[in-house]
N, C-alpha and C positions, 0 to 999 in steps of 0.2 A: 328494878326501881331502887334510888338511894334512897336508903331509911332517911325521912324526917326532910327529904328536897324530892318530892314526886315529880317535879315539872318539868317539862325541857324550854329549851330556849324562846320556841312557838306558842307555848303557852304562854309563859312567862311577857313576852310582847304584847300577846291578847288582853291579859291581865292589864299592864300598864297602861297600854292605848283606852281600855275603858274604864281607866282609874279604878281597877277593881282588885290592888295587888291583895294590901291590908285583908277584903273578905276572904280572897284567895286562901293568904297563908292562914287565915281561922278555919277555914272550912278542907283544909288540906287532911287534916287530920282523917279523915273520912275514908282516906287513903290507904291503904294496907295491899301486901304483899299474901296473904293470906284471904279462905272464906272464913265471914263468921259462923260460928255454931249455929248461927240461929237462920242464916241463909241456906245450910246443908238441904235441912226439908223441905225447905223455898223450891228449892233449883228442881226437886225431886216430883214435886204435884205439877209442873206445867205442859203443858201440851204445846207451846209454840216457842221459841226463840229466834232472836236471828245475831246473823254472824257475818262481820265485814271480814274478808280475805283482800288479796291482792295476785293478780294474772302474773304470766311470765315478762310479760310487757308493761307491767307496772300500773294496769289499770286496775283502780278497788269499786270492789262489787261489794254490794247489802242483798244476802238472801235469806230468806225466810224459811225457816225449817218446823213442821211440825210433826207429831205423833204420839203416840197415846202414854199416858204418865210414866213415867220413870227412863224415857227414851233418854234424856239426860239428867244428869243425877251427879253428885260432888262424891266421890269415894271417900275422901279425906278432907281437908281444911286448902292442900295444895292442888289436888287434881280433880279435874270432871270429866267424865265418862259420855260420849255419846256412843248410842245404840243403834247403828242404823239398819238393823231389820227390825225394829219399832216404830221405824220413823214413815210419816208417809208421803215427803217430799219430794218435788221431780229428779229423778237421777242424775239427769241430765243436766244441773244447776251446775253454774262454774265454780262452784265452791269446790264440788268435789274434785276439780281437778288444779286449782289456783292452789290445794294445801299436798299437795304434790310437790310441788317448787318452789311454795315460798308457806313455810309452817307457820309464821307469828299471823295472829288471828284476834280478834274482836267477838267477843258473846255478849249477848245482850239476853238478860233471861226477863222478860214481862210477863206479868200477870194485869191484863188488862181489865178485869171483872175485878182487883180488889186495888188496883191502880199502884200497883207496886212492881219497882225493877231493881236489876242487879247490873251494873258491868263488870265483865270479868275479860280481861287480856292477858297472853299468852301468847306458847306454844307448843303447835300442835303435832301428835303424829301416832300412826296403826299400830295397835300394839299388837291387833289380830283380822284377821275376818271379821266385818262388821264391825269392828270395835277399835275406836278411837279415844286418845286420853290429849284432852290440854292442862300443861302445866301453868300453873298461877302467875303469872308474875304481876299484875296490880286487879284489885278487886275491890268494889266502891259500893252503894248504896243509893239513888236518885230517890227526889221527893216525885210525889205524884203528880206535880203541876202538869198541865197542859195535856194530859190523857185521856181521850176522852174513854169512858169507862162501857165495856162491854165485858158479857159472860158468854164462852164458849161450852160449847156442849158435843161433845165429841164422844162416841161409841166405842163402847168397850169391844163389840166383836162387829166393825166395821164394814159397809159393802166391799165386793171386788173393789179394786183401780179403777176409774174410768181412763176412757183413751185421753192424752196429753196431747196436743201439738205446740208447737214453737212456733213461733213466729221473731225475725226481728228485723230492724234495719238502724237508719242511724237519722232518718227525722222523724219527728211526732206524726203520726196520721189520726184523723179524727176520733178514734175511736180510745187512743195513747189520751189523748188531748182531754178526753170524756173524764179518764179515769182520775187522772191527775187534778182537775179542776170539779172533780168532788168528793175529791180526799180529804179528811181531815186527821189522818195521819200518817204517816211516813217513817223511815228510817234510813240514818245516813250510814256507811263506809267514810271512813276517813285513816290518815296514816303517816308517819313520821319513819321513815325504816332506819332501822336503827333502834329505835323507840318502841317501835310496837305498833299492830292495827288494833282502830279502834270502832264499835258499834253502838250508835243511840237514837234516838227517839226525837221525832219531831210532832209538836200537833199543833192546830187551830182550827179554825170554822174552815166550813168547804170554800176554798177560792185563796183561802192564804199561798197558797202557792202557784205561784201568777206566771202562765205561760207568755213570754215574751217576744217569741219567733216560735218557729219548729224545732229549730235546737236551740234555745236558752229557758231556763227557769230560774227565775227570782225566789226565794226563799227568804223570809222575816229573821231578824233572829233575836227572837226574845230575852228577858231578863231569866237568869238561869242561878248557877250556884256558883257563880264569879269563876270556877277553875278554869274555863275557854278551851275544854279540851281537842272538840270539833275544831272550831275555829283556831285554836294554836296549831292543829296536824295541817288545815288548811295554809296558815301560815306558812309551816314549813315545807311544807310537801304540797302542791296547790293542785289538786286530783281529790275527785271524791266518787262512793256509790251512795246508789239512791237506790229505793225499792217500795214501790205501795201496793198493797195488797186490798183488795178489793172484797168488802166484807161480806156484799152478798152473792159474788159470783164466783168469787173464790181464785179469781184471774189477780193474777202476781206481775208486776211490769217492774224490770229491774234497768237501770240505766246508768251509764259509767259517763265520767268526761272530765275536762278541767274544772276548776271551781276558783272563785275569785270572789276577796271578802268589799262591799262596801262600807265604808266606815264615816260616821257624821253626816249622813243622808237628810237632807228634809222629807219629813212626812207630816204633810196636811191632812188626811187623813188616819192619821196614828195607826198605820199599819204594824210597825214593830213594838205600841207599846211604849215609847221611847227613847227607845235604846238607838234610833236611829241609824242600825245596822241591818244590812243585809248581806246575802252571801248568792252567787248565782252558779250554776252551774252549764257546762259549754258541753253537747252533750254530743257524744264521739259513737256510741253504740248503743241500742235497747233490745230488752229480750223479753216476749211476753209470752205466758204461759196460764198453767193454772195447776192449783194442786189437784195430787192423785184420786183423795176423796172428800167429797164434801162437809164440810166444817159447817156448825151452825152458830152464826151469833146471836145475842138479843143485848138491845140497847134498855138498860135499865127505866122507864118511863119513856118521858118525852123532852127533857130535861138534859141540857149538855152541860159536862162538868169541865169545860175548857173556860179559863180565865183569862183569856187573850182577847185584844180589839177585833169586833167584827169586821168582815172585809167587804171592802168600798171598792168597786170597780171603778 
């Protein structure tokens, strides 16, 4: 990262095409090369993150990693520590084998019970057995919008693994189709190489993201913090991963492909909000699974804390 010009070219167009330089360069600031002090013990209490990579063939995955506190954890201000015999994510996940051949990596640390994130990009690599370190190279802070806010409750001395299976292929079948149109949140992969990969958060009411075909999905894209980070990597690099995890069954659907941004869209029904963007993705592979041990969430009331248009089929 250049001190005090965080962006690259892809941003920077984002920025311009939604008149949103001026917020931009205010909120640039937020930018650092460094964690704060105050995110050390952030990063250190979470049981879930997730993390965009990129395959040997240039495709970016979004996968979801959890396990029980302090599995990742900031050593210093520059580097973060993951622990993977704490962790209790499928092995099998292409993460582990995408930072094998291409180390610059996307963290995303949520805490979805107090609706608070971190991104942190880098790169990464084994220092040992089990144990991984990502160096900092930009680290940021996100407001809570559009989260919707859930408390995880996760056992200190956990059952066995249950058994995993895989499944994948490369178009939606109804059960894909299920997960995805009753989501209301997700996470994207995205990337600029050269640049860095990068890892964030999307949410809205169930149905925001609007299956099109068996392989297209339409995604909103709301009014955010002007930077256009997603959409600048799209920009430049027009590939993204997607990943939703599924809160009560604990089944994880990850899906790679092109991605292509719409811009000055009419919406009769104020799907984006506005901003009259969308972004969709052309969907080339999906991998679906489930974690090793059951996770439990609970949704605070009955009461959703997403502040985005409901969705109008």
């Amino acid at each position: 990262m250049k001190p005090g010009y965080p962006f690259h070219e892809g941003e920077l167009s984002g920025q311009r095409r939604a008149k949103a330089s001026t917020s931009a360069q205010r909120n640039a600031g937020m930018i650092s090369d460094v964690i704060t002090k105050r995110a050390i013990p952030f990063i250190a209490q979470q049981s879930l993150v997730v993390f965009g990579s990129m395959d040997p063939g240039g495709k970016l995955w979004a996968s979801v990693l959890a396990g029980n506190p302090g599995f990742i954890r900031a050593r210093d201000e520059r580097t973060v520590l993951l622990d993977v015999q704490r962790q209790l994510s499928a092995v099998d996940d292409p993460f582990w084998t995408n930072i094998e051949s291409c180390p610059e990596v996307g963290l995303l640390v949520i805490d979805l019970g107090t609706r608070r994130r971190l991104r942190v990009n880098g790169r990464i690599r084994q220092l040992k057995a089990g144990l991984y370190a990502l160096t900092v190279e930009q680290a940021f802070p996100n407001c809570p919008r559009y989260i919707q806010q859930r408390h995880l409750s996760l056992d200190i001395e956990p059952a066995p693994p249950r058994p995993v299976t895989t499944r994948q292929g490369v178009t939606l079948g109804d059960e894909q189709k299920r997960l995805i149109t009753g989501a209301d949140t997700l996470f994207v992969a995205s990337a600029n190489p050269g640049h860095g990969v990068d890892a964030s958060h999307r949410g809205g009411h169930p149905g925001f993201v609007r299956i099109l075909n068996r392989q297209r999905l339409r995604i909103p894209d709301y009014a955010g913090n002007s930077l256009f980070n997603t959409l600048g990597n799209l920009t430049a690099y027009p590939r993204a991963g997607l990943v939703f995890l599924n809160f009560d069954t604990d089944r994880v659907l990850q899906l790679t492909g092109g991605a292509r941004i719409l811009w000055d869209r009419d919406e009769p029904d104020d799907q984006t909000g506005g901003t009259g963007r969308y972004w969709e993705l052309d969907i080339r592979q999906w991998i679906e699974t489930r974690l090793p041990r059951k996770l439990s969430w609970e949704l605070p009331g009955v009461a959703r804390v997403i502040s985005v248009p409901a969705f109008k089929p």
